[in-house]
C-alpha positions in Angstrom: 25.7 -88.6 62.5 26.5 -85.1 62.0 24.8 -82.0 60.7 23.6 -82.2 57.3 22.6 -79.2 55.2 18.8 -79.3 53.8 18.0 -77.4 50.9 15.0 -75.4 51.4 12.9 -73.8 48.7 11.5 -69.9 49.6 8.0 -68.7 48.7 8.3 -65.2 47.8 5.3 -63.3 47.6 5.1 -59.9 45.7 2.9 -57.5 44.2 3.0 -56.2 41.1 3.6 -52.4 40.3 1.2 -52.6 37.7 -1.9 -53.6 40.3 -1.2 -52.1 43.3 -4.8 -50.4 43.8 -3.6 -49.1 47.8 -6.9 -47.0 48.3 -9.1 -47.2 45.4 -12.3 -48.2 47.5 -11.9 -45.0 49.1 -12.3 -42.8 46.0 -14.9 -44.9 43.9 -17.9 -43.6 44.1 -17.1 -40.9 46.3 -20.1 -38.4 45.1 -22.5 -40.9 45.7 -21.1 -41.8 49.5 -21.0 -38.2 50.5 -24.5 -37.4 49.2 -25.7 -41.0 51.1 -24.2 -39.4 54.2 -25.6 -36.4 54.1 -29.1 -37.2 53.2 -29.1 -39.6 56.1 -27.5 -37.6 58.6 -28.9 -33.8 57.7 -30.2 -33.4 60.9 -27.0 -33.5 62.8 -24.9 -32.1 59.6 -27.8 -28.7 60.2 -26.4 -28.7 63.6 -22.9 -28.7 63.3 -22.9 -26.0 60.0 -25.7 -23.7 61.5 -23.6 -22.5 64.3 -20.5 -22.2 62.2 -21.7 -20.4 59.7 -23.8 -18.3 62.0 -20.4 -17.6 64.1 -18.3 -16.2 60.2 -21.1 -14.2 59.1 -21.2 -12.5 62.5 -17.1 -12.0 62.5 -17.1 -10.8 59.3 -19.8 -8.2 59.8 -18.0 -7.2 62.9 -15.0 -6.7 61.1 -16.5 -4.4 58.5 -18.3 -2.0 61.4 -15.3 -1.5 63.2 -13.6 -0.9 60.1 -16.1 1.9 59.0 -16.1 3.1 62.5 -12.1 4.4 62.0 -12.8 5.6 58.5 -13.7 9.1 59.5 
């Protein structure tokens, strides 16, 4: 009545290298998502690139006053 070894069989489970897709949902049709996106969120996308761009144009013209203001 001792210990008797049992031979056990082992599932291995493996992918192939030649379809492993890790993220290719993310990149199909990734024109078309943006554009969805966009179209139904241009209200807030307005108010998050108004003030931006608002805030750069205003630098850069700052910039090139005080520049022209040492030139002479």
């Amino acid at each position: 009545m001792g210990k008797q070894p049992v031979k056990m069989r082992a599932v291995v489970y493996a992918l192939s290298p030649f379809q492993q897709k890790i993220m290719s949902g993310l990149w199909k049709d990734l024109p078309g998502k943006i554009s969805h996106k966009v179209s139904e969120n241009w209200i807030s996308a307005t108010l998050l690139l108004t003030p931006l761009v608002g805030t750069y144009t205003y630098v850069q013209n700052y910039k090139e006053n005080e520049k022209l203001e040492h030139r002479y």
